[in-house]
Biopython code that builds the backbone (N, CA, C, O; Angstrom):
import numpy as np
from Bio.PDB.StructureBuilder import StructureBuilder

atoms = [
    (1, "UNK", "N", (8.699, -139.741, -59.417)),
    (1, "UNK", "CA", (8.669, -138.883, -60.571)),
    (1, "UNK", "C", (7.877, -137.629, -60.226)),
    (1, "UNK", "O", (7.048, -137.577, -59.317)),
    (2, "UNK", "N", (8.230, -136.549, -61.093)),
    (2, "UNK", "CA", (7.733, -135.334, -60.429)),
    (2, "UNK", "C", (6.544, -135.087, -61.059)),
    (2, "UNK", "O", (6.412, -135.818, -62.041)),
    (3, "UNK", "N", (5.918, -134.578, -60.934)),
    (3, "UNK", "CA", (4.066, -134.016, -61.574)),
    (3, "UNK", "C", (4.338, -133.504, -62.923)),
    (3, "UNK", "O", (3.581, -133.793, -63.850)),
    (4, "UNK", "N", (5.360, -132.767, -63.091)),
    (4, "UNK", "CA", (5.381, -132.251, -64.327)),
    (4, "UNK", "C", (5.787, -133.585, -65.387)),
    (4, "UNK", "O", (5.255, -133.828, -66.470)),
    (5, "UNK", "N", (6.812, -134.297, -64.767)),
    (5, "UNK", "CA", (7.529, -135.570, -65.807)),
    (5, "UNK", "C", (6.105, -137.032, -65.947)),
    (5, "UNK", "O", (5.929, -137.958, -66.738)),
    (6, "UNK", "N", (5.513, -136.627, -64.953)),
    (6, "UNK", "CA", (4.167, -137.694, -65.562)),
    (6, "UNK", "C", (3.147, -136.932, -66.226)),
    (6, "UNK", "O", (2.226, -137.497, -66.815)),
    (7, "UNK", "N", (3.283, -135.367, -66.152)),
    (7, "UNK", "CA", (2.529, -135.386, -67.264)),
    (7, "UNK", "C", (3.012, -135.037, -68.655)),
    (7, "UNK", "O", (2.199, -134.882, -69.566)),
    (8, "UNK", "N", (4.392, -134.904, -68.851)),
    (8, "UNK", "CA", (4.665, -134.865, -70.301)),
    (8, "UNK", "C", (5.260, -136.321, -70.427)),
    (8, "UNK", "O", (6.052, -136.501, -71.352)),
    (9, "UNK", "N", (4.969, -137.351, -69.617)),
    (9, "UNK", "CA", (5.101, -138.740, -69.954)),
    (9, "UNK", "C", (3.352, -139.014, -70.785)),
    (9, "UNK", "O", (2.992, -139.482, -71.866)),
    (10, "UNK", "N", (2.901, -138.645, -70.024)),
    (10, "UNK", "CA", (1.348, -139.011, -70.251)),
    (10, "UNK", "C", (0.711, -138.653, -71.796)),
    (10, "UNK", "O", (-0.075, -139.245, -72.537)),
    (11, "UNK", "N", (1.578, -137.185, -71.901)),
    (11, "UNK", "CA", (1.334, -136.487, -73.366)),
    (11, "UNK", "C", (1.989, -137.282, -74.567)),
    (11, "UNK", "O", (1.540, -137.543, -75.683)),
    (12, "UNK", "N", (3.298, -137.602, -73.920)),
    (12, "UNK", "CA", (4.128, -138.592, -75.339)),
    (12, "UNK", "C", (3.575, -140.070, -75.284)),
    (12, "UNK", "O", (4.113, -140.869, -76.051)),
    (13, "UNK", "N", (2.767, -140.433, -74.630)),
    (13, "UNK", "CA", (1.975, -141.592, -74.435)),
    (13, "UNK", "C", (0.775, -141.449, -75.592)),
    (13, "UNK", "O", (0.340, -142.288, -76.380)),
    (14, "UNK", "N", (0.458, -140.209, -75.401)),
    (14, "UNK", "CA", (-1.089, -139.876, -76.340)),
    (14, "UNK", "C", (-0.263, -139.459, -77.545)),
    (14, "UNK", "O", (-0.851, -139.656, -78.608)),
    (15, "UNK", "N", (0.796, -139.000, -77.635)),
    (15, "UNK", "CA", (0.986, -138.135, -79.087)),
    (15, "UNK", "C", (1.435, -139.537, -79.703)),
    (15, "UNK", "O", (0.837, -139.785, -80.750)),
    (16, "UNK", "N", (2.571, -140.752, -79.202)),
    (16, "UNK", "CA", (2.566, -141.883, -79.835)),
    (16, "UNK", "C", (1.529, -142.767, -80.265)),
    (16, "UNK", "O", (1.893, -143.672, -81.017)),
    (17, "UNK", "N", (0.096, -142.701, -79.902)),
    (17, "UNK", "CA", (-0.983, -143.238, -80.429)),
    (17, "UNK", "C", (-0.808, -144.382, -79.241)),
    (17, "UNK", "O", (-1.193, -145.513, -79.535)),
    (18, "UNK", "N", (-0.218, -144.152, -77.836)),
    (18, "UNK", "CA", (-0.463, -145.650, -77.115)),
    (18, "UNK", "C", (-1.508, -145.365, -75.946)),
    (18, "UNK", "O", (-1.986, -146.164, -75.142)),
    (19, "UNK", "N", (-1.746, -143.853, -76.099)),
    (19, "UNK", "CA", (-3.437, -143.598, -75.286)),
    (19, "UNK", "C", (-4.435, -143.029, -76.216)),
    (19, "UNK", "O", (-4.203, -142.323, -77.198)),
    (20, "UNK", "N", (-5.772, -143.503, -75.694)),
    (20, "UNK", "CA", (-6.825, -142.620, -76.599)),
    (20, "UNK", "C", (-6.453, -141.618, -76.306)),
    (20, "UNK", "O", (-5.305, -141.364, -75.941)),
    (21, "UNK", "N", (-7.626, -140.633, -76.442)),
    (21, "UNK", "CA", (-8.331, -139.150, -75.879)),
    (21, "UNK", "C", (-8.492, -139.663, -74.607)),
    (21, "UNK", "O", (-8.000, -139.076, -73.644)),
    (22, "UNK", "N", (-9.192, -140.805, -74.472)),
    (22, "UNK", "CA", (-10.027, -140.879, -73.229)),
    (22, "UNK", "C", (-9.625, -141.208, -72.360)),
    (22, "UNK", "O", (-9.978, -140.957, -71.208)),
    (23, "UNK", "N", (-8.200, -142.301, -73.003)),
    (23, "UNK", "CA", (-7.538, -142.782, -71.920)),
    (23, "UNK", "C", (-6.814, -141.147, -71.110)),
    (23, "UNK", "O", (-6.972, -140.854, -69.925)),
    (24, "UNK", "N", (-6.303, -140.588, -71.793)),
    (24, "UNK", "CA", (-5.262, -139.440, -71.835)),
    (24, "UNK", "C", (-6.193, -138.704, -70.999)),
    (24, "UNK", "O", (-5.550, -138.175, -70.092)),
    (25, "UNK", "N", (-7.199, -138.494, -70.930)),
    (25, "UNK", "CA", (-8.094, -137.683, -70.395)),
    (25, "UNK", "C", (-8.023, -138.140, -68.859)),
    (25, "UNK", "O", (-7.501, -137.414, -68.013)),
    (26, "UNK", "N", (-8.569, -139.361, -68.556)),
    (26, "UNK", "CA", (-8.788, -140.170, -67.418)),
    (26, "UNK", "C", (-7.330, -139.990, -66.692)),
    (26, "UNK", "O", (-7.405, -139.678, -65.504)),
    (27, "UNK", "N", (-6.207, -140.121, -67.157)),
    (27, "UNK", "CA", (-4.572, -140.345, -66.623)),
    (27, "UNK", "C", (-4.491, -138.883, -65.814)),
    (27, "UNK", "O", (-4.192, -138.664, -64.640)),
    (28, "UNK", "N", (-4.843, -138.032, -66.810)),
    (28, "UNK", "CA", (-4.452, -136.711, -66.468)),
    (28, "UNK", "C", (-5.322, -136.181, -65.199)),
    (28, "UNK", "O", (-4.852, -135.651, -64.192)),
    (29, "UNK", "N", (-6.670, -136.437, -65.466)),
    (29, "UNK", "CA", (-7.807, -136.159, -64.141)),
    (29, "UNK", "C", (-6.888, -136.694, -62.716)),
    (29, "UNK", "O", (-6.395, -135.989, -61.836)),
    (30, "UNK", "N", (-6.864, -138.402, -62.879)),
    (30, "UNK", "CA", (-6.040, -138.628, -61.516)),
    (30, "UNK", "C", (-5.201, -137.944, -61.305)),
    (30, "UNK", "O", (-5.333, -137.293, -60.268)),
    (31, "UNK", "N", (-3.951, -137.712, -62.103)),
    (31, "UNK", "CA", (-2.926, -136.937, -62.044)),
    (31, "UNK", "C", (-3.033, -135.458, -61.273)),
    (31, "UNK", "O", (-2.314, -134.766, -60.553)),
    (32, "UNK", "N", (-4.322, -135.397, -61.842)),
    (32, "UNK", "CA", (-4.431, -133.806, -61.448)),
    (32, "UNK", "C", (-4.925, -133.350, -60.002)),
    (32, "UNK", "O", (-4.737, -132.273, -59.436)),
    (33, "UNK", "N", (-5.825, -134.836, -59.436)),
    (33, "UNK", "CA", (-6.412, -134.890, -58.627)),
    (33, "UNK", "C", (-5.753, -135.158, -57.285)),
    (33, "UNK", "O", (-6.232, -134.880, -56.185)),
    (34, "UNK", "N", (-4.345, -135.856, -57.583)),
    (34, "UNK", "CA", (-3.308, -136.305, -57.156)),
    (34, "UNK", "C", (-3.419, -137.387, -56.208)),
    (34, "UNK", "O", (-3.071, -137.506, -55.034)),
    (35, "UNK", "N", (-4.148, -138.340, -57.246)),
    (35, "UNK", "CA", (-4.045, -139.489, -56.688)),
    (35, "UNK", "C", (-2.742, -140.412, -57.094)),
    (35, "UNK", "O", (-2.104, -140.009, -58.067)),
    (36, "UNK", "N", (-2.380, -141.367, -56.574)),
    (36, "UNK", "CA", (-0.986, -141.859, -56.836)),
    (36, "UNK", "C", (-1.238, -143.361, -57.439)),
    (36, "UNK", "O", (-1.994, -144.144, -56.864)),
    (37, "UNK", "N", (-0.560, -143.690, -58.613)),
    (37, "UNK", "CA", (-0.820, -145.041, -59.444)),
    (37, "UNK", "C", (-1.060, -146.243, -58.125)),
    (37, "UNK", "O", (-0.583, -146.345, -56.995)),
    (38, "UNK", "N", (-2.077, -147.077, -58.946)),
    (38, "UNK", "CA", (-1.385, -148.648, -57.869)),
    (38, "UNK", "C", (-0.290, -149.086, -58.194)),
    (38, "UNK", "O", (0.112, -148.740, -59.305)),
    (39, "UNK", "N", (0.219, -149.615, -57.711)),
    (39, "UNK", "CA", (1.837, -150.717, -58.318)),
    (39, "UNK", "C", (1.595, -151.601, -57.403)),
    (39, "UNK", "O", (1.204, -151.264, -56.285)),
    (40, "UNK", "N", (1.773, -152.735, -57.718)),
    (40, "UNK", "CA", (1.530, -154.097, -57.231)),
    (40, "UNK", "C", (2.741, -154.645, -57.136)),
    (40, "UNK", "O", (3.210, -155.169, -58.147)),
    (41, "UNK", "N", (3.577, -154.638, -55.774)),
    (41, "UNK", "CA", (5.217, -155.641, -55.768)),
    (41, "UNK", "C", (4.892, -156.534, -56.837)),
    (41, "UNK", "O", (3.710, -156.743, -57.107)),
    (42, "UNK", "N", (5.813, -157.080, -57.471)),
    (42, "UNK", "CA", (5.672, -158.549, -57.801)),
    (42, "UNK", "C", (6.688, -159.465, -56.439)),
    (42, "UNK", "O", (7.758, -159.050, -55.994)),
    (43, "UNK", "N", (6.154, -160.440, -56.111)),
    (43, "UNK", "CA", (7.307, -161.448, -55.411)),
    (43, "UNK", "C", (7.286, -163.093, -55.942)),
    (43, "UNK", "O", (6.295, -163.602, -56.466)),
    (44, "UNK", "N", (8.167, -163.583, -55.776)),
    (44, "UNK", "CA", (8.638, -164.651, -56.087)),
    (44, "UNK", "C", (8.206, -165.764, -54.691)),
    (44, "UNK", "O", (8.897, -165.586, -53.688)),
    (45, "UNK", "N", (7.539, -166.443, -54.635)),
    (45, "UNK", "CA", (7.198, -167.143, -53.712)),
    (45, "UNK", "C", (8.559, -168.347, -54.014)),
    (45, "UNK", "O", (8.902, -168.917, -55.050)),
    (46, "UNK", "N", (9.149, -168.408, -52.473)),
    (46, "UNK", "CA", (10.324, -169.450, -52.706)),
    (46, "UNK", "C", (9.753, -171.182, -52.676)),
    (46, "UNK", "O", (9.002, -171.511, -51.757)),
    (47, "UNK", "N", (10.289, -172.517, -54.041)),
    (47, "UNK", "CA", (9.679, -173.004, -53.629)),
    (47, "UNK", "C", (11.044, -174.190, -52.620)),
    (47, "UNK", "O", (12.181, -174.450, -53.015)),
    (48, "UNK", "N", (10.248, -174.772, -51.049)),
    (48, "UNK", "CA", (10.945, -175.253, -50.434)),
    (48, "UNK", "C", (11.694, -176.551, -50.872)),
    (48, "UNK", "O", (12.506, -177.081, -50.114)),
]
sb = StructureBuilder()
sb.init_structure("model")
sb.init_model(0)
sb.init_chain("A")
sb.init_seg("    ")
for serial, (resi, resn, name, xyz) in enumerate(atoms, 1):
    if name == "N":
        sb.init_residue(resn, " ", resi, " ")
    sb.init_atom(name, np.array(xyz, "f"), 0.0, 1.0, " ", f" {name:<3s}", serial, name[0])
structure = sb.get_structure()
């Protein structure tokens, strides 16, 4: 996703009431700082 689409993701996140201020604040700093989210694979451990 491009810099601009996470941050008017980030804004309709705060304008829907599903971030504080603070959260919204904190999202945007990384963002800005350009650090990149964690994401954690999920995997399915097979069982034998």
């Amino acid at each position: 996703m491009s810099f601009a689409s996470e941050l008017e993701n980030l804004a309709s996140l705060w304008d829907r009431g599903d971030l504080s201020q603070a959260e919204f604040e904190k999202a945007k700093e990384r963002l800005l700082s350009g650090e990149v989210p964690e994401v954690s694979p999920t995997t399915e451990k097979s069982q034998p």
